[in-house]
Every structure is written in C-alpha cells, then in structure tokens.
Backbone of each chain as ProteinMPNN parsed JSONL, in Angstrom:
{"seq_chain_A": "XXXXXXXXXXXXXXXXXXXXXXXXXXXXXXXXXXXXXXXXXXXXXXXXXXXXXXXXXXXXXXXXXXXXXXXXX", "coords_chain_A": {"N_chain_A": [[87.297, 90.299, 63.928], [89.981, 90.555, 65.881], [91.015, 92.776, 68.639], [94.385, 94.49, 68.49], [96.695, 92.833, 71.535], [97.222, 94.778, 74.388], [100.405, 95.846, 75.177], [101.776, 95.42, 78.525], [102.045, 97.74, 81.143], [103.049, 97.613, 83.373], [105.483, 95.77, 82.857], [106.61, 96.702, 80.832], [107.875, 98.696, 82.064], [109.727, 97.607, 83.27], [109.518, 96.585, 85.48], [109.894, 94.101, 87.821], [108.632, 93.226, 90.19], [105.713, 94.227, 92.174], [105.921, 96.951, 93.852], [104.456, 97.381, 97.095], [105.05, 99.933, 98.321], [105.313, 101.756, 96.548], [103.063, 104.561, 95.67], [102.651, 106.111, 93.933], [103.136, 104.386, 91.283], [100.764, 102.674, 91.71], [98.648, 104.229, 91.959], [98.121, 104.814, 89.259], [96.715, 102.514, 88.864], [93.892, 102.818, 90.089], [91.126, 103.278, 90.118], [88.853, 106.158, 89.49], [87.186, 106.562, 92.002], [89.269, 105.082, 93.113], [88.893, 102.213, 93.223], [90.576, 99.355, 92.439], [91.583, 99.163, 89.244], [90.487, 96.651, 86.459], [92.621, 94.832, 84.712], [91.773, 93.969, 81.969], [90.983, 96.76, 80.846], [93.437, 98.2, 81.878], [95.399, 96.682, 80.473], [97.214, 95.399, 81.945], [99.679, 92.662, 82.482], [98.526, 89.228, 83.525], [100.039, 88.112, 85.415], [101.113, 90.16, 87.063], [98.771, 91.761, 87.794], [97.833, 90.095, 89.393], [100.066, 90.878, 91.467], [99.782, 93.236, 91.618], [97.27, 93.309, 92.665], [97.405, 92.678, 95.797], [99.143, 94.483, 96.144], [98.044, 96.932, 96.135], [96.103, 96.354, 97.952], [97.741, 96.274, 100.335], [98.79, 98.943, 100.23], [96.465, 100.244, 100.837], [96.007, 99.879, 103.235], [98.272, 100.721, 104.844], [97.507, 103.591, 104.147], [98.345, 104.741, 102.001], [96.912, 104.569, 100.264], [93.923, 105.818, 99.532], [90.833, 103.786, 100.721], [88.175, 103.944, 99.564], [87.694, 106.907, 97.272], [87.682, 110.621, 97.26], [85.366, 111.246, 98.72], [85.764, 112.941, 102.572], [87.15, 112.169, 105.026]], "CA_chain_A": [[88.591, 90.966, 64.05], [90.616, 90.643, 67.205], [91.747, 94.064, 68.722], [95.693, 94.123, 69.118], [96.956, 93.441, 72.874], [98.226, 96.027, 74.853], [101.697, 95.938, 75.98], [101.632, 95.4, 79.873], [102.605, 98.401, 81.252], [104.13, 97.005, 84.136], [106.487, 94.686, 82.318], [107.038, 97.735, 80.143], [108.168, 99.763, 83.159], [110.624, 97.09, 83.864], [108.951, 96.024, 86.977], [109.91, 92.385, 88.454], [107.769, 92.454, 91.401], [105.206, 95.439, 92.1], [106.145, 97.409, 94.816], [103.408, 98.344, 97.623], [104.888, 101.099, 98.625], [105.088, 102.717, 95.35], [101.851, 104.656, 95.654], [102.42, 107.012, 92.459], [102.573, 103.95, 90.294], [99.577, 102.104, 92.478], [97.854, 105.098, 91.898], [97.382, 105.016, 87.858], [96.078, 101.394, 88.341], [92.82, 102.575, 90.626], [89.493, 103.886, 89.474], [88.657, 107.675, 90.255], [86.737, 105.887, 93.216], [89.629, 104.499, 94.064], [88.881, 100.394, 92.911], [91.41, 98.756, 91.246], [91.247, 98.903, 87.386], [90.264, 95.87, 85.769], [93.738, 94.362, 83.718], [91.116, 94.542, 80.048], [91.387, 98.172, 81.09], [94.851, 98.857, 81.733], [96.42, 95.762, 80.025], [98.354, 94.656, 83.115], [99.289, 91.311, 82.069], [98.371, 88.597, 84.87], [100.953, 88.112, 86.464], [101.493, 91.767, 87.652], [97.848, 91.968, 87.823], [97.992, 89.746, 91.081], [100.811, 91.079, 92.188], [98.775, 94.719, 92.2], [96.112, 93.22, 93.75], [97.768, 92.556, 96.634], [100.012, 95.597, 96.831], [97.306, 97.766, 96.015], [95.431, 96.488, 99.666], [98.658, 96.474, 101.65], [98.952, 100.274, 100.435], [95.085, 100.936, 101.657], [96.175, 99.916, 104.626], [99.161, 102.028, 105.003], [97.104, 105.069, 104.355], [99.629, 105.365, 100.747], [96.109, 105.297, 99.002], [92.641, 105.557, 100.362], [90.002, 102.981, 100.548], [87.242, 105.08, 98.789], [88.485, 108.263, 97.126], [86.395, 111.634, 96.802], [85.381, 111.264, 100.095], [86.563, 113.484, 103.609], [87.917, 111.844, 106.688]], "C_chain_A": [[88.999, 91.115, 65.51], [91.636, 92.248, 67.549], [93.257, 93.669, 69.536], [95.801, 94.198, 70.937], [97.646, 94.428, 73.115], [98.949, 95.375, 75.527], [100.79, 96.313, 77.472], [102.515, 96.894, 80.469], [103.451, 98.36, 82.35], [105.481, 96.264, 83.694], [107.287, 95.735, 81.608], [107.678, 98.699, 81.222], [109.376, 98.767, 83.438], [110.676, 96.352, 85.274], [108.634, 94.566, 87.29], [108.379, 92.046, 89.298], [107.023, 94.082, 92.12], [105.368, 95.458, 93.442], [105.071, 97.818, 95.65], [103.551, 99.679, 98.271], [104.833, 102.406, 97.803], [104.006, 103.232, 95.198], [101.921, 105.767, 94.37], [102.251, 106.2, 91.345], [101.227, 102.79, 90.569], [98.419, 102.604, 91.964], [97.195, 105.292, 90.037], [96.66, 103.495, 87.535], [94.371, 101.383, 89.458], [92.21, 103.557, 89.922], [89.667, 105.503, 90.118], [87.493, 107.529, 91.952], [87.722, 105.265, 93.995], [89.729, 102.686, 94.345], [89.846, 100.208, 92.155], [91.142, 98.377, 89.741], [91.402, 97.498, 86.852], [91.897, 95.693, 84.738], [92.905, 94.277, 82.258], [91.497, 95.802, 80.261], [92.622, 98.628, 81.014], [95.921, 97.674, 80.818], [97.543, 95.197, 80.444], [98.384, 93.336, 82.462], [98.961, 89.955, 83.534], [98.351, 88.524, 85.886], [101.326, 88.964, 87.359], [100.535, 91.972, 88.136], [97.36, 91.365, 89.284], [98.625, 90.246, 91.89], [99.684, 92.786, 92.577], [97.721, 94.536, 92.833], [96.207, 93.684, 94.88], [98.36, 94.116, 96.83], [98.893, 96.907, 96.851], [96.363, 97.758, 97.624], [96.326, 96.191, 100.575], [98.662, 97.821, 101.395], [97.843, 100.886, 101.213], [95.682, 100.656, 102.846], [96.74, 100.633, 105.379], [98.996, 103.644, 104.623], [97.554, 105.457, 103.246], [98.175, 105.432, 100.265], [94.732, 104.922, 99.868], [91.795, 104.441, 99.584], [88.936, 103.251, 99.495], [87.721, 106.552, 98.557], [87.198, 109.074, 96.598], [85.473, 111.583, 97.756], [85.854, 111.636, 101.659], [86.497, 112.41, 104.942], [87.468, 110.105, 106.135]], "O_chain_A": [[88.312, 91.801, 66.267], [92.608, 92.669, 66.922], [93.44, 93.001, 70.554], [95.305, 95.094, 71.62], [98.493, 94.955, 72.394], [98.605, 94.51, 76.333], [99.783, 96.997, 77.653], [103.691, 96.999, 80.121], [104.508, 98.99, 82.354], [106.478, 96.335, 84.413], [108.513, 95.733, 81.715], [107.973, 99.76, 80.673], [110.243, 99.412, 84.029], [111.569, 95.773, 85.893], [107.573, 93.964, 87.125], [107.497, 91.195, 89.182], [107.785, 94.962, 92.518], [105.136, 94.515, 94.199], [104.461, 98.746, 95.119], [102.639, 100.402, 98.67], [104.507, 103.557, 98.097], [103.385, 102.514, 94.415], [100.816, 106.151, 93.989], [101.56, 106.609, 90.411], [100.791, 102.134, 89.623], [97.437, 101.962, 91.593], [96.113, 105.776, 89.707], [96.17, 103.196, 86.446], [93.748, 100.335, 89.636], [92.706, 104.475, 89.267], [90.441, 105.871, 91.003], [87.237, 108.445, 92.733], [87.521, 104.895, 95.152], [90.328, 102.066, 95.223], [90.0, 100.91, 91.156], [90.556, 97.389, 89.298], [92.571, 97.119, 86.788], [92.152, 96.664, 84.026], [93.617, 94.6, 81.307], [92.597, 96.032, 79.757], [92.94, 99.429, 80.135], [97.104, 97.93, 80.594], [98.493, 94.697, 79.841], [97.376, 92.857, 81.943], [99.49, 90.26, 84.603], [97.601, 88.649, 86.854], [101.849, 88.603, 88.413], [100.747, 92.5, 89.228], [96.686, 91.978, 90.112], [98.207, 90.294, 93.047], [99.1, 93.142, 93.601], [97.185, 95.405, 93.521], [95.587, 94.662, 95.298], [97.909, 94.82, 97.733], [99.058, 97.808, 97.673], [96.034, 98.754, 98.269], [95.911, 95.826, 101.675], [98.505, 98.364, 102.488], [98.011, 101.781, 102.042], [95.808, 101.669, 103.534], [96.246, 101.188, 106.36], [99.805, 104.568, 104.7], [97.335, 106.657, 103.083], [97.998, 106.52, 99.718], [94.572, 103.983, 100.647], [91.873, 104.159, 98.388], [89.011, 102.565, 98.476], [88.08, 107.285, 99.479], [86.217, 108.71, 95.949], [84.444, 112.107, 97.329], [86.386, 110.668, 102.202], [85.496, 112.134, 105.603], [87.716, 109.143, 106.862]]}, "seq_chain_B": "XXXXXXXXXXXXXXXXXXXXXXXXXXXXXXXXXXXXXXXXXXXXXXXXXXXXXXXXXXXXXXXXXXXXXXXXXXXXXXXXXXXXXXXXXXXXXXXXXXXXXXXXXXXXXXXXXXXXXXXXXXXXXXXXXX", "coords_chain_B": {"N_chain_B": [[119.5, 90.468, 97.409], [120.082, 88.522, 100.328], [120.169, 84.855, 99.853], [117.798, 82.397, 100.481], [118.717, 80.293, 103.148], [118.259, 77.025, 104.047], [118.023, 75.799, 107.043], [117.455, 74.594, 110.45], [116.923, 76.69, 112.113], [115.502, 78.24, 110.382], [116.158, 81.771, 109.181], [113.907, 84.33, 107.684], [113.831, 87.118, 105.5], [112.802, 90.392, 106.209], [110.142, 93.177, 105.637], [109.448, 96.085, 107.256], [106.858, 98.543, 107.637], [106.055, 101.278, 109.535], [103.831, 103.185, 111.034], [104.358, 106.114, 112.495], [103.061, 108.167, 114.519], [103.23, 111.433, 114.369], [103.046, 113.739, 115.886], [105.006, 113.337, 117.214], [108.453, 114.107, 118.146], [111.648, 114.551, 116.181], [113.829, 113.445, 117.248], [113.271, 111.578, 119.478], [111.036, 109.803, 117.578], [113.358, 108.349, 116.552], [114.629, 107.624, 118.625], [112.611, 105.86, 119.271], [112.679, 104.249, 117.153], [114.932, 102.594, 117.297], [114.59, 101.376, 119.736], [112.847, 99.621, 119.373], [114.053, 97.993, 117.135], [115.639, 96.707, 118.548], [114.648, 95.126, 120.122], [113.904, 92.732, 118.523], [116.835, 91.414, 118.149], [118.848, 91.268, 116.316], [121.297, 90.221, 114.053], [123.171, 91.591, 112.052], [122.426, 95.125, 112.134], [119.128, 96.488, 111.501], [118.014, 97.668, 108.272], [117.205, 101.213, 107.975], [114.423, 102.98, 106.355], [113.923, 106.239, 106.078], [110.733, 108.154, 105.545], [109.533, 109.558, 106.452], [107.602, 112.802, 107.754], [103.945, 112.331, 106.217], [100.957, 112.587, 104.789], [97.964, 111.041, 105.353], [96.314, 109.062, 103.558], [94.015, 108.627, 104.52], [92.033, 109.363, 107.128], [93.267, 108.023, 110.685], [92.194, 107.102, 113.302], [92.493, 110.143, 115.06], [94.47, 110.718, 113.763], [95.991, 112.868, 111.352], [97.937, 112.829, 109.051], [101.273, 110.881, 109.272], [104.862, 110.011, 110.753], [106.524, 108.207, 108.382], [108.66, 104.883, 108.268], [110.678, 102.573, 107.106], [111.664, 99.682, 108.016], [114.06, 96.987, 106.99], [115.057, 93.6, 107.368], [116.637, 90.943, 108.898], [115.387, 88.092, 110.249], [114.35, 85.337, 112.546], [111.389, 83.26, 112.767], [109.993, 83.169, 115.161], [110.778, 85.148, 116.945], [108.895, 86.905, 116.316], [106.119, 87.071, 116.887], [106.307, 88.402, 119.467], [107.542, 90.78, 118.99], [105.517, 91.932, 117.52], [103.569, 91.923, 119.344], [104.713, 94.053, 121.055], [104.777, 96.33, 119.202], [102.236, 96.793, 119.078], [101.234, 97.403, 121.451], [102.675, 99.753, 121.791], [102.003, 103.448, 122.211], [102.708, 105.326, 120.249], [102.791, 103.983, 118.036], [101.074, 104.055, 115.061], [100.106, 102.484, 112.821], [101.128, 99.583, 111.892], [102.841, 97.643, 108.975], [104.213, 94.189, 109.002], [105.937, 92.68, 106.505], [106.996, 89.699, 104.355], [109.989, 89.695, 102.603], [110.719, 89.061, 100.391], [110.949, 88.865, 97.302], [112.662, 90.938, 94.883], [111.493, 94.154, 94.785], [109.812, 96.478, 92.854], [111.515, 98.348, 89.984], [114.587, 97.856, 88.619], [116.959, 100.741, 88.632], [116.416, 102.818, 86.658], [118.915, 104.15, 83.039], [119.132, 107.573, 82.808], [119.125, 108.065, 79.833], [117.698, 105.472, 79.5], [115.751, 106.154, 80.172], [115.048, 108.238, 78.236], [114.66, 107.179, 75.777], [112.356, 105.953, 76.628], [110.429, 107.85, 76.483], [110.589, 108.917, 74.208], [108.919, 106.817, 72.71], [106.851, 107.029, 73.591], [104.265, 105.786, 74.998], [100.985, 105.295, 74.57], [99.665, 104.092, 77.132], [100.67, 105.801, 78.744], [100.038, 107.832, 81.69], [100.928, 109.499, 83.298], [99.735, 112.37, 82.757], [99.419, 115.65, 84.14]], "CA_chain_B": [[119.222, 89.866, 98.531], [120.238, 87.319, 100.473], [119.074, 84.087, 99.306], [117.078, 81.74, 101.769], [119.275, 78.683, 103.46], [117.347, 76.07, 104.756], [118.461, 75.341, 108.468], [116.965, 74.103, 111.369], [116.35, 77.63, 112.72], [115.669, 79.419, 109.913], [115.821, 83.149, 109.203], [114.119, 85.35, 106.42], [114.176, 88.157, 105.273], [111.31, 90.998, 106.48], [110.124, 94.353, 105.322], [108.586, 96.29, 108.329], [106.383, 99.573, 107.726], [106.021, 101.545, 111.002], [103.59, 104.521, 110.724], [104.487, 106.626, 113.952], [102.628, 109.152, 115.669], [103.879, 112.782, 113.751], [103.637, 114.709, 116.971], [107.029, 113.014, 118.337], [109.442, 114.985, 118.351], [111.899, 113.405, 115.453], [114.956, 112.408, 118.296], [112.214, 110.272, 119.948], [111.18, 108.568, 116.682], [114.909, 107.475, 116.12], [114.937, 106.684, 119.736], [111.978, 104.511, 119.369], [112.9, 103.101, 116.51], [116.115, 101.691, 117.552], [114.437, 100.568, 120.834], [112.075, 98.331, 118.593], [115.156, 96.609, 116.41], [116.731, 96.269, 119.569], [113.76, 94.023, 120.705], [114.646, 91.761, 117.271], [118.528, 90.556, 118.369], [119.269, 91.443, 114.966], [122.746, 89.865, 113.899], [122.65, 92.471, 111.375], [121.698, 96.171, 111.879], [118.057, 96.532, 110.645], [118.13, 98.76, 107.461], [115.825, 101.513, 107.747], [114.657, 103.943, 105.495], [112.483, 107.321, 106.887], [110.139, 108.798, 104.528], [109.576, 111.524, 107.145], [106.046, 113.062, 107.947], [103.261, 112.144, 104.897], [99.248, 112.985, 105.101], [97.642, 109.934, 105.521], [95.255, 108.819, 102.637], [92.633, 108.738, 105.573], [92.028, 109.748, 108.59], [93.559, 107.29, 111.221], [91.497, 108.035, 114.757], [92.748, 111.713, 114.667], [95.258, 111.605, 113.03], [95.869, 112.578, 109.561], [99.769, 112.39, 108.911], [102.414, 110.25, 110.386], [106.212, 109.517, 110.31], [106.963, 106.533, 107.807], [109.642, 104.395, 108.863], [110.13, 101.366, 106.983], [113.233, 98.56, 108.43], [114.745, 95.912, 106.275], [115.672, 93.082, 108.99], [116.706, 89.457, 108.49], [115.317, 87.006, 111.351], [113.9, 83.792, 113.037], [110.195, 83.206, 112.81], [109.905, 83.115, 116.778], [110.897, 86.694, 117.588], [108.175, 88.134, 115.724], [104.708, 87.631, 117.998], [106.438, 89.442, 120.754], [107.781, 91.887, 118.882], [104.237, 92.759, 117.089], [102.844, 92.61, 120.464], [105.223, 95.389, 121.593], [104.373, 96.835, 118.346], [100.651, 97.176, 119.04], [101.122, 98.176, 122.655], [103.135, 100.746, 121.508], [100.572, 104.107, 121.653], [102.889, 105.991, 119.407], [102.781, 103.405, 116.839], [99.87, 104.598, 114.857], [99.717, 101.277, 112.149], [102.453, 98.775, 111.18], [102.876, 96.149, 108.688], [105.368, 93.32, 108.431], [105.433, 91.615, 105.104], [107.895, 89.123, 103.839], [110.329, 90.336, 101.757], [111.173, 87.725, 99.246], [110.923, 89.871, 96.136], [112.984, 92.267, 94.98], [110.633, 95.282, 94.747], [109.956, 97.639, 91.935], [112.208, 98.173, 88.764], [116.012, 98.888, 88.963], [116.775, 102.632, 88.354], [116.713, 103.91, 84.997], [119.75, 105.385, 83.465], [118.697, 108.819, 81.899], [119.127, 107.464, 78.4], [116.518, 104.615, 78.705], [114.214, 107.253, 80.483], [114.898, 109.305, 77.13], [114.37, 106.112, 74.98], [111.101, 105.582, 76.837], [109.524, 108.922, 76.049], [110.576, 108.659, 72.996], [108.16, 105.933, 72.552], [105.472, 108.042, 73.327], [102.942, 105.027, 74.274], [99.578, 105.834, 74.854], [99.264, 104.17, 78.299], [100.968, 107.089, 79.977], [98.79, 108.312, 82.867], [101.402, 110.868, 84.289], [99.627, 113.601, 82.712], [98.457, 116.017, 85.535]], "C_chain_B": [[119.758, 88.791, 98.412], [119.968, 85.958, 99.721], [118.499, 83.024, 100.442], [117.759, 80.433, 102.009], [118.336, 78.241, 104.254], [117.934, 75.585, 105.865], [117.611, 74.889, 109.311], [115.975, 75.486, 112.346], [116.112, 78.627, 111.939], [114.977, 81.105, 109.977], [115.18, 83.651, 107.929], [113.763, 86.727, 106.749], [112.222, 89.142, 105.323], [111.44, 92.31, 106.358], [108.924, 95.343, 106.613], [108.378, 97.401, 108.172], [105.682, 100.278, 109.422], [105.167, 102.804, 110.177], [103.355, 105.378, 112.179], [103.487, 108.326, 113.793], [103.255, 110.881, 115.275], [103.794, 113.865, 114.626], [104.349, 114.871, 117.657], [107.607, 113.344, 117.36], [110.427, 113.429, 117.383], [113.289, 112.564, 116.371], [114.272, 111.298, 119.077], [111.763, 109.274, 119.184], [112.148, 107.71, 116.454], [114.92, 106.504, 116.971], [114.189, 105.051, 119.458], [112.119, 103.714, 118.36], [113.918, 102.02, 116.921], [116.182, 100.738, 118.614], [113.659, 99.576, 120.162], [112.982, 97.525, 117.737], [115.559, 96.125, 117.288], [116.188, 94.776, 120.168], [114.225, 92.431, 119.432], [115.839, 90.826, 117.682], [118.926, 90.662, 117.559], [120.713, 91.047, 115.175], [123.213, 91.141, 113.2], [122.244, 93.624, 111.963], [120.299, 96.27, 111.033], [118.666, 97.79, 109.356], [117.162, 99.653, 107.338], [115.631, 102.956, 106.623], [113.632, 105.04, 106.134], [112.193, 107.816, 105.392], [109.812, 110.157, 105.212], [107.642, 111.61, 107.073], [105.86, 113.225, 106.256], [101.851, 112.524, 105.564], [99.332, 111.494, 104.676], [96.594, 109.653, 104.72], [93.59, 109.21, 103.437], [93.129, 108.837, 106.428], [92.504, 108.227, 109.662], [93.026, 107.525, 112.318], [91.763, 108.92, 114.192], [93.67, 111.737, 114.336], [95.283, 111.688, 111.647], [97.588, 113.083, 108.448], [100.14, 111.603, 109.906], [103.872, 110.333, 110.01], [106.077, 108.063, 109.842], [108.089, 106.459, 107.885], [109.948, 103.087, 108.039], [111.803, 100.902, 107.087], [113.111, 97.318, 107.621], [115.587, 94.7, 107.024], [115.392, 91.587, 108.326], [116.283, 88.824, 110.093], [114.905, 85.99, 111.743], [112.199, 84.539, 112.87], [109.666, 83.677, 113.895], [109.789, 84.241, 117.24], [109.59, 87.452, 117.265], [106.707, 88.427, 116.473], [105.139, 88.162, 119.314], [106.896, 90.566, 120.248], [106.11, 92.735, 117.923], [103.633, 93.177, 118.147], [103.25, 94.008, 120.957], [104.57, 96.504, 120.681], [102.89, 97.684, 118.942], [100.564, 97.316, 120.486], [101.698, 99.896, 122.948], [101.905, 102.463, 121.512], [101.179, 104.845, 120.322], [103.297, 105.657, 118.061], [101.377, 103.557, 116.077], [98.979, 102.951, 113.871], [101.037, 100.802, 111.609], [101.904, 97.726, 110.248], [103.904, 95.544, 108.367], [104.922, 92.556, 107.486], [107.277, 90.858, 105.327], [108.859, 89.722, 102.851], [111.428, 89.357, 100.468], [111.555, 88.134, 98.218], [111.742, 91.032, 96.402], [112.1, 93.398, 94.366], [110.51, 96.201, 93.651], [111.006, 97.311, 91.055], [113.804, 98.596, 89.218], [116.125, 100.09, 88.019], [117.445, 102.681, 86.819], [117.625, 104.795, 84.748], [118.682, 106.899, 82.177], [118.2, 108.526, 80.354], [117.971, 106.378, 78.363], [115.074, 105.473, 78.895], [113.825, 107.847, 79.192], [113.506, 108.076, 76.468], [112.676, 106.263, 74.841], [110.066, 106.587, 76.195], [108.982, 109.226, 74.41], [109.5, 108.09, 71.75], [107.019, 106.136, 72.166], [104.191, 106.9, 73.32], [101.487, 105.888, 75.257], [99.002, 105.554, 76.258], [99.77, 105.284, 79.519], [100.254, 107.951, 80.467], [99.723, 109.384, 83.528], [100.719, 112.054, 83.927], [99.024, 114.624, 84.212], [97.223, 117.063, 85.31]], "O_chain_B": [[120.007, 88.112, 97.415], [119.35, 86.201, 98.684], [119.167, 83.094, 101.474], [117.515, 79.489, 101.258], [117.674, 78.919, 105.041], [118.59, 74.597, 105.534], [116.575, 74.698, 108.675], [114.911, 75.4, 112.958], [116.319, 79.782, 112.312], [113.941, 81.546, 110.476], [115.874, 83.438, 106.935], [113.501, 87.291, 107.812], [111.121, 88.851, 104.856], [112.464, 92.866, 106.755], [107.714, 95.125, 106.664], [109.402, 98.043, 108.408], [104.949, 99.665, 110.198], [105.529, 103.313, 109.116], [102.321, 105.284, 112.841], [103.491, 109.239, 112.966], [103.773, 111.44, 116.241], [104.355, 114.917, 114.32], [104.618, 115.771, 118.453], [107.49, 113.1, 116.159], [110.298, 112.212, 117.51], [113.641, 111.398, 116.191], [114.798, 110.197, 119.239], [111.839, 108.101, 119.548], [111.972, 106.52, 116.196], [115.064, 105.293, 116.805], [114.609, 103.894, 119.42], [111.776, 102.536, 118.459], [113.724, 100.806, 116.87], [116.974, 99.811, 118.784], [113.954, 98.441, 120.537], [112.689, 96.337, 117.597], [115.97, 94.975, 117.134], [116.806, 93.769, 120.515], [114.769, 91.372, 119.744], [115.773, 89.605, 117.542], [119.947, 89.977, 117.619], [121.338, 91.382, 116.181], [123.765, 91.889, 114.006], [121.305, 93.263, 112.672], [120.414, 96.114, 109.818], [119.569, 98.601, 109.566], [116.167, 99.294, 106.708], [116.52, 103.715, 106.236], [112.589, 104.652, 106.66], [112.951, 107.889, 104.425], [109.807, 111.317, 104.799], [106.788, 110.865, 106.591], [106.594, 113.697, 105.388], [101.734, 112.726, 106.772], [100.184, 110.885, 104.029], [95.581, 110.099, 105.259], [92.559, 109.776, 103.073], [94.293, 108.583, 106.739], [91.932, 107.216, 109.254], [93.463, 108.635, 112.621], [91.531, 108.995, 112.985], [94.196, 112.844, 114.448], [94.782, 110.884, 110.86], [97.856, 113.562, 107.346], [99.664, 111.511, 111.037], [104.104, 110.753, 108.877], [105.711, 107.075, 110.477], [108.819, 107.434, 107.707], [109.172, 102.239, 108.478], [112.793, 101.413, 106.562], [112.059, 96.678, 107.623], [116.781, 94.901, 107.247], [114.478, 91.168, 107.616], [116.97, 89.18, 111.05], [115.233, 85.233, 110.83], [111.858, 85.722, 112.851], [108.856, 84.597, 113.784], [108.817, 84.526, 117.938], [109.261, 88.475, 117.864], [106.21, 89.54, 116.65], [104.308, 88.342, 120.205], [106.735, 91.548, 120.973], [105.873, 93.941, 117.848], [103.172, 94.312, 118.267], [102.463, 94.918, 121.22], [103.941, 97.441, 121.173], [102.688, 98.883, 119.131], [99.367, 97.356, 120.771], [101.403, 100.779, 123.753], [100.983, 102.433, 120.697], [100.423, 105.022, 119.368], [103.837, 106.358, 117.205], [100.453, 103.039, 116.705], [97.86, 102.479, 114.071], [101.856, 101.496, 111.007], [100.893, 97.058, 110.463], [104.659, 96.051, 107.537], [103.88, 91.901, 107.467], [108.251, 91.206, 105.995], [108.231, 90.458, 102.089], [112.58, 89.274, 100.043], [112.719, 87.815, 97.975], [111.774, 91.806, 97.358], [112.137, 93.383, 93.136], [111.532, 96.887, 93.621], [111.515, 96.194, 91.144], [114.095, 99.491, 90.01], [115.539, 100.313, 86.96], [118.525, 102.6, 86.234], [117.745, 105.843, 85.381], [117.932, 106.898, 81.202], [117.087, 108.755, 79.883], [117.291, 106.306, 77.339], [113.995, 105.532, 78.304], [112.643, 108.018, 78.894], [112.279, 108.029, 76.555], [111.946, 106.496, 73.878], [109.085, 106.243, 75.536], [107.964, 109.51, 73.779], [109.264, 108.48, 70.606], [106.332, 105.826, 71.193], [103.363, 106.797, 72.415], [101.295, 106.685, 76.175], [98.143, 106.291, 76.742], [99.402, 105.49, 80.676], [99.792, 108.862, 79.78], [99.191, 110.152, 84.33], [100.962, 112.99, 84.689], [98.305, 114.181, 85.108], [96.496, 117.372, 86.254]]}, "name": "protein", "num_of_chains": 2, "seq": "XXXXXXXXXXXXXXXXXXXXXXXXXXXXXXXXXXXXXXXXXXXXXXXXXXXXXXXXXXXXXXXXXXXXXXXXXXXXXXXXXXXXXXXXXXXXXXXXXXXXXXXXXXXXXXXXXXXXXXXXXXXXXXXXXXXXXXXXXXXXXXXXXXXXXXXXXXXXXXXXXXXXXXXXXXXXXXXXXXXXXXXXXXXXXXXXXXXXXXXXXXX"}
C-alpha cells in the first residue's frame, strides 16, 4: 500500500520562487537544530526543495536564521 | 520585472542585502546608503527597502543586531568588483550579499478571502502554531 502524497506546501502557499529573505517561512522548513528538513518530511515537492536549499544558506548567511540553533553566540 | 535584452553591454537585474553597523546613527545609514548607489551610475534610482534594526541570528564579531537595507538596482556586470570592494572596505558594513535577481520572489499577496479560503482548509502541514 502506497501512502498518499502530500500536497507541497510551497506550491500550496502559492510560491513561484522561494524567497531568501522570508525567514518565517524558511524557518518551518529547518530542524529544531536548525538543518534543513528533508522534502519526505515536509513534502516540499523538488523543485521548491532546491530552491530552499539555496535560500535557506543565503539566509544563514544573513544572520535571518542561524547556522546551528540552541546554541549562544 | 524587467525582462533581460541581450546587448552588447548588458545589464541585469540585482538584489543587494546590506547589513549595516546598528550603532549609526539612522541619517548616516541613509547617507551611506545613497553614497554606495551613487558608486553604481544607476540609470535608474536603486529601489531600496529598510527593514530597520533586527537581532542577528548570530553573533557577527560583536555585534548582535544590525540595520537591514536591501536595494533593487539594474546594471552592467563591470561595475560590480569595485563596488563590492568598496563594500568590504566599508567598516560599517557589517555583511552584504548581492544575488541575481531573476525570479520574482515569494507569492503575490493574498486577498483576505483566499487567506479565509485557506484556513478553511485546515491542512495538517500548518506549522504556525506557536
């Protein structure tokens, strides 16, 4: 038995092209560490799933989301 | 956006995050911002947007806020390793990045009614809870 896919929730949001500065919706696609969630996990579909790659380590950079989270300075 | 002509000298289109220094004084940020488009030749006015002092995910040296700044600027390829250099000579530039800006960004704005719609929906991946 194959478990139904999940709707992409990006695509479902209406979202062309994932924003990196958007760090509130950046933020429900990393781990409580702070790693980027696996697309089985959140059901990003692919395509979005690259695109968050990327925007997800131009935001570390810009300080919008930390490298390792649960961690001071 | 624009869309990209193919010329001899061409220009595109660039998204430039500035994270300044949150102990200048905010008439000095303006200043310096406008002295850094100025460096550009912009045909165009850059477009910029301030986000204003933020805490900084991490610590940056010492600091731990800055002013975000981010300019919307069409130009030549050429201009841009002297203006990063300025960039990064800058002291009260704390971290920049220029990206491309090819893509239009994020979703267009929701009217009220599809927001309803959405809730409506009620799916299960919704992570806003707090």
């Amino acid at each position: 038995m194959r478990r139904q896919k999940k709707p992409c929730p990006i695509t479902e949001a209406g979202i062309r092209y994932v924003d990196y500065k958007d760090d509130r919706l950046l933020a429900r696609f990393i781990t409580d560490y702070g790693k980027i969630l696996p697309s089985r996990l959140s059901g990003v579909d692919a395509r979005h799933q690259r695109q968050l790659s990327k925007a997800v380590k131009k935001a570390r950079f810009l300080a919008l989301l930390p490298y390792v989270k649960g961690q001071t300075g | 956006m624009a869309k990209l002509k193919i010329r001899r000298n061409p220009t595109r289109r660039y998204e430039a995050v500035y994270i300044i220094d949150s102990a200048i004084e905010d008439a000095a940020i303006l200043e310096k911002l406008d002295k850094l488009q100025s460096l550009l030749n912009l045909a165009t006015p850059a477009e910029i947007e301030h986000w204003g002092r933020r805490q900084l995910a991490y610590k940056i040296g010492r600091h731990e806020t800055g002013y975000y700044a981010i300019a919307r600027f069409e130009t030549t390829t050429a201009v841009l390793p002297e203006f990063e250099r300025a960039l990064k000579l800058d002291e009260g530039i704390i971290r920049y990045l220029i990206s491309l800006a090819e893509h239009e960004l994020g979703a267009p704005k929701l009217s009220d009614e599809e927001l309803a719609s959405r809730r409506r929906a009620g799916d299960d991946d919704d992570d806003d809870e707090d």
